[in-house]
C-alpha positions as CSV (number, residue, x, y, z in Angstrom):
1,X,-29.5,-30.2,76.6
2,X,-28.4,-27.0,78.1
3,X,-25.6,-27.5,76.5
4,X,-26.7,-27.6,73.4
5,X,-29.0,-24.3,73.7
6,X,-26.1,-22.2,75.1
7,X,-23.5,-23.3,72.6
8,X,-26.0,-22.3,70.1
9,X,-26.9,-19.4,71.1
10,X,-23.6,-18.7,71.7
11,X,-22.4,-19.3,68.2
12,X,-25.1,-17.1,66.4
13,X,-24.3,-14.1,68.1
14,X,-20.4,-15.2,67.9
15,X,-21.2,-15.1,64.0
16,X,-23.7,-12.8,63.9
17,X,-24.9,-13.4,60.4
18,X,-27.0,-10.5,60.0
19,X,-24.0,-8.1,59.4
20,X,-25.2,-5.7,62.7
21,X,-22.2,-3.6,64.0
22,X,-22.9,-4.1,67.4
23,X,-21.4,-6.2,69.8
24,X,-21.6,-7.9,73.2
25,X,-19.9,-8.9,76.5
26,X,-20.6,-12.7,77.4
27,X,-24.2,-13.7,77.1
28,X,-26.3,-14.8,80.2
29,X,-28.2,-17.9,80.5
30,X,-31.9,-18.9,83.0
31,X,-34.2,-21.3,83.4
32,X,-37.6,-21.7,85.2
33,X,-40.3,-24.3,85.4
34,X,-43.1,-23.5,83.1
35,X,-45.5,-24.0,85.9
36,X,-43.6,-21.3,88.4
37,X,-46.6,-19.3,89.9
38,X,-44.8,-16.1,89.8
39,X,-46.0,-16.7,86.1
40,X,-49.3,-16.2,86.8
41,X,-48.3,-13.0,88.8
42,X,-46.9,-11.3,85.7
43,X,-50.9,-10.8,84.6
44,X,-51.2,-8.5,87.9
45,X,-47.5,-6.9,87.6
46,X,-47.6,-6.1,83.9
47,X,-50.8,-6.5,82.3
48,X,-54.1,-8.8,82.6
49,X,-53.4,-10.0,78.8
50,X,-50.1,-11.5,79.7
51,X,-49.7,-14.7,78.5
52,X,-48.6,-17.9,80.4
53,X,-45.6,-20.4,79.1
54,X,-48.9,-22.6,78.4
55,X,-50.3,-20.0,76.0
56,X,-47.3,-20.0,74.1
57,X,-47.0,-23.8,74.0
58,X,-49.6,-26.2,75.4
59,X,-46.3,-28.9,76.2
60,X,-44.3,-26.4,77.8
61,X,-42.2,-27.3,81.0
62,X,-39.5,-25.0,80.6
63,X,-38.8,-21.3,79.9
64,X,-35.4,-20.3,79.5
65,X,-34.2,-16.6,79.1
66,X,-31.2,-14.9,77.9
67,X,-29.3,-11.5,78.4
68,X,-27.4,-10.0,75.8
69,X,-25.5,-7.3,77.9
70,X,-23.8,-4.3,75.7
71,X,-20.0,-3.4,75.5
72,X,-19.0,-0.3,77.6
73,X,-18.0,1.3,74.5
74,X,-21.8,1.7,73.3
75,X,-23.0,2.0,76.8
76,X,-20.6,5.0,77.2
77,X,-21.9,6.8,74.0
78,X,-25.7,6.6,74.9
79,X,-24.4,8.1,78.6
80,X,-22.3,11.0,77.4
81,X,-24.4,11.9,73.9
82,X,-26.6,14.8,74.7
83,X,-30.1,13.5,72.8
84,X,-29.8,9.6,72.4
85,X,-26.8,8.3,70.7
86,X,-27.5,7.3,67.0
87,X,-24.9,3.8,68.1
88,X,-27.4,3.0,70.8
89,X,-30.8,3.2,68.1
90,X,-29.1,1.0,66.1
91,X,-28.4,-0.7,68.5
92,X,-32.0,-1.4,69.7
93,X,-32.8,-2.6,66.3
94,X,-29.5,-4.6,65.6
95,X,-30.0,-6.8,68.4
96,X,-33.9,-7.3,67.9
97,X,-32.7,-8.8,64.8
98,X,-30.2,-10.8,66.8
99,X,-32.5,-12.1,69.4
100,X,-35.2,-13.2,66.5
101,X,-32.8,-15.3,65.2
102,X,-30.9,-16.4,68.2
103,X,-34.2,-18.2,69.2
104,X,-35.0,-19.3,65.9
105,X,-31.7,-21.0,65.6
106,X,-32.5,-22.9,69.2
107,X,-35.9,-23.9,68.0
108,X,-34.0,-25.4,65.3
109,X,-31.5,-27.0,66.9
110,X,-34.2,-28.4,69.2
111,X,-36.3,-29.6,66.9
112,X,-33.7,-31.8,65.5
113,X,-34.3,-33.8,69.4
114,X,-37.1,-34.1,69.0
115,X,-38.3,-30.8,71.2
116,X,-41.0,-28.3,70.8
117,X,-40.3,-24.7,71.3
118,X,-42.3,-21.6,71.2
119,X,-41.4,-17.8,71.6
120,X,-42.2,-14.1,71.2
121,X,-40.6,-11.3,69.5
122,X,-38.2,-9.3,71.3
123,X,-40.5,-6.0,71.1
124,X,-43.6,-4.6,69.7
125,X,-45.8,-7.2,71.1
126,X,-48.0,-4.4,73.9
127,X,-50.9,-3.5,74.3
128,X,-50.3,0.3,72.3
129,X,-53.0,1.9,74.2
130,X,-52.3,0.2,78.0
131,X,-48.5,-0.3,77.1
132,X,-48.2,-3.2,78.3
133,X,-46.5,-6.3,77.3
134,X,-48.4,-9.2,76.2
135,X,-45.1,-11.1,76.9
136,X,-42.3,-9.1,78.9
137,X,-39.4,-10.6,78.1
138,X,-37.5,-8.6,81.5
139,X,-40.2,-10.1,84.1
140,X,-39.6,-13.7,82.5
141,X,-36.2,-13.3,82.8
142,X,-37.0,-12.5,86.5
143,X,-38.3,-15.7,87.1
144,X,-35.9,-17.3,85.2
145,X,-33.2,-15.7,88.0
146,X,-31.4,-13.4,85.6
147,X,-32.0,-10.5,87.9
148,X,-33.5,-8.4,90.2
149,X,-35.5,-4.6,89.9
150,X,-34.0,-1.7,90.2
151,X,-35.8,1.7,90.3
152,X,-35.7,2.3,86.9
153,X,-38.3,-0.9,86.2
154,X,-35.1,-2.5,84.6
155,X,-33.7,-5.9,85.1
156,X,-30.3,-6.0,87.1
157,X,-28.4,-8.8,86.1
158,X,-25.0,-9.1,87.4
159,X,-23.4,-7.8,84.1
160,X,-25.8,-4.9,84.6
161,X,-29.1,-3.8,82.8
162,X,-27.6,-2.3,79.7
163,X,-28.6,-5.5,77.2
164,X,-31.4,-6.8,76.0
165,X,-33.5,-10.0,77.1
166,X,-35.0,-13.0,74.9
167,X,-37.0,-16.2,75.7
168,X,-38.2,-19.2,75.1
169,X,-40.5,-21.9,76.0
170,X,-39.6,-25.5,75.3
171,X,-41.2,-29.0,76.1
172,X,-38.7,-30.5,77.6
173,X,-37.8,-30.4,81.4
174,X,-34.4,-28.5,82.4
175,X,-33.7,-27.6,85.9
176,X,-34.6,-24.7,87.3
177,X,-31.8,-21.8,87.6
178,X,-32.0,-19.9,91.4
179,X,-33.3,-16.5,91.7
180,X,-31.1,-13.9,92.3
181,X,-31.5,-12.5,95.6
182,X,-28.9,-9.7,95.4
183,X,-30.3,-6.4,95.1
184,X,-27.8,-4.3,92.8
185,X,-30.4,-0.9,92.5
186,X,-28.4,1.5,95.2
187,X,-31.2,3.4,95.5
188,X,-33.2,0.2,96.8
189,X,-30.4,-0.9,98.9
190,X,-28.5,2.0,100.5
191,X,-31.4,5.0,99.4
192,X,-29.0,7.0,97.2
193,X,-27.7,7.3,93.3
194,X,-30.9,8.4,91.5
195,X,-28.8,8.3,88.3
196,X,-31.7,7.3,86.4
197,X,-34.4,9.7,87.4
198,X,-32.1,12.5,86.9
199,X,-30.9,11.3,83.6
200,X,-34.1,10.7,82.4
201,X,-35.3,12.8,79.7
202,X,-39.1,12.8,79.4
203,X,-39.4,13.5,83.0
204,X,-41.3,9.8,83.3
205,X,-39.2,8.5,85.6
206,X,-40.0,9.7,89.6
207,X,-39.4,7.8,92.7
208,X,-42.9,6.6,92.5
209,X,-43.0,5.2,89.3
210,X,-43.2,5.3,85.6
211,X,-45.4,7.3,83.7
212,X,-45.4,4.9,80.3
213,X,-47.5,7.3,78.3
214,X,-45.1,9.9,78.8
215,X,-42.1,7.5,78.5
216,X,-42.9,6.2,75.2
217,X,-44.4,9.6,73.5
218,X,-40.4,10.4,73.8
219,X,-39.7,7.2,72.5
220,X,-41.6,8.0,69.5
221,X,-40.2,11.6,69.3
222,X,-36.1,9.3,69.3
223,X,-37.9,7.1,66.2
224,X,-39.0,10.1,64.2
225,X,-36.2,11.4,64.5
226,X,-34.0,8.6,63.7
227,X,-36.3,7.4,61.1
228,X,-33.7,6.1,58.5
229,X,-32.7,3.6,60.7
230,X,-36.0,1.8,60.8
231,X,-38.0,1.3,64.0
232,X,-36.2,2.6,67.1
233,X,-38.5,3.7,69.5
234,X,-35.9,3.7,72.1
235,X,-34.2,6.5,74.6
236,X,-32.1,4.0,77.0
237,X,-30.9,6.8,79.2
238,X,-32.1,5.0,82.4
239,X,-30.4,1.8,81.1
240,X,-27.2,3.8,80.8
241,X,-27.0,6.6,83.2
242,X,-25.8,4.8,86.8
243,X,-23.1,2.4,87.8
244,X,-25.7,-0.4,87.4
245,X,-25.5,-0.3,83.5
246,X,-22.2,-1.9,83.4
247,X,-20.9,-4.4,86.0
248,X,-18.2,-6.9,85.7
């Protein structure tokens, strides 16, 4: 059955019927047991309204997550444009798009088995006061052993954190994939780099954390003035800036 969720997903972004101009290095594939505790942590790390795989679908017995990690090409444009690169806000919204479907496409092709799916959509589901996710799509991936932490609150897979991250929840038992236990942040490992707090923009970025308020009011400030393009409340410097955007 993995199989058959990978060669689909696969295929739709191979295709990419929606006519989006962006493209992607190979995707990246996870899996976790519905009933992982560590999902139950996720209402402490990111927000007491987080839901569990069992909100989503009362069956569920299997989350699976994937990684849609961005050609150098578009990751070299964000890092080298002095505001944020119109390629990259396009991007963002290209690639929502993509993931939407990507997922719809599996629950499909699941369906057809016989198997129950359920899923969120790739952004805009926080809490707009709190900011936080009502289904973080990076900390399931977590779980699902895509990646590890760095300092910028990203998700470190080992094509890098310059991507983006969707999920489902499915009925049917798949084994689980192991968690990554290598820590690619060099900051984290050897206490140097620091790429991302110095590239960081808004200032909301520090060695002791995020400040999301002041993060995403410069997000807002990137969709105003990208506004043609739809919604793209999106910067990505931190996701570009170090040697951990990109790795092969």
């Amino acid at each position: 059955m993995k199989d058959l969720i990978e060669n689909t997903l696969n295929r739709v972004i191979r295709e990419n019927r929606l006519g989006g101009q962006t493209t992607y290095r190979t995707p990246l594939f996870g899996y976790a047991y519905a009933g992982d505790p560590l999902f139950k942590q996720l209402k402490k790390a990111v927000g007491p309204n987080h839901l569990l795989p069992s909100d989503l679908l009362p069956e569920a017995t299997t989350v699976l997550a994937f990684f849609l990690p961005f050609t150098k090409q578009l990751v070299e444009s964000n890092r080298k444009h002095p505001y944020v690169a119109r390629s990259w806000a396009a991007a963002y919204i290209e690639t929502n798009d993509l993931i939407s479907l990507c997922c719809e496409s599996v629950a499909t092709a699941l369906s057809a088995q016989g198997v129950k799916t359920a899923w969120q959509q790739p952004t805009h589901n926080f809490d707009p006061v709190e900011l936080c996710s009502h289904w973080s799509h990076k900390h399931v991936a977590y779980i699902c052993g895509l990646g590890e932490f760095g300092l910028h609150h990203m998700l470190i897979t080992p094509s890098g954190c310059a991507g983006r991250f969707g999920s489902l929840v499915i009925d049917l038992p798949l084994s689980p994939s192991p968690r990554q236990s290598a820590q690619r942040c060099l900051f984290y490992r050897q206490g140097r780099c620091l790429a991302c707090v110095k590239k960081c923009p808004s200032g909301a970025l520090s060695q002791e954390g995020l400040d999301k308020q002041k993060c995403y009011s410069y997000l807002l400030d990137v969709d105003a003035y990208y506004s043609d393009l739809g919604l793209c409340d999106v910067c990505g410097k931190c996701a570009t800036s170090g040697p951990c955007a990109i790795i092969d």
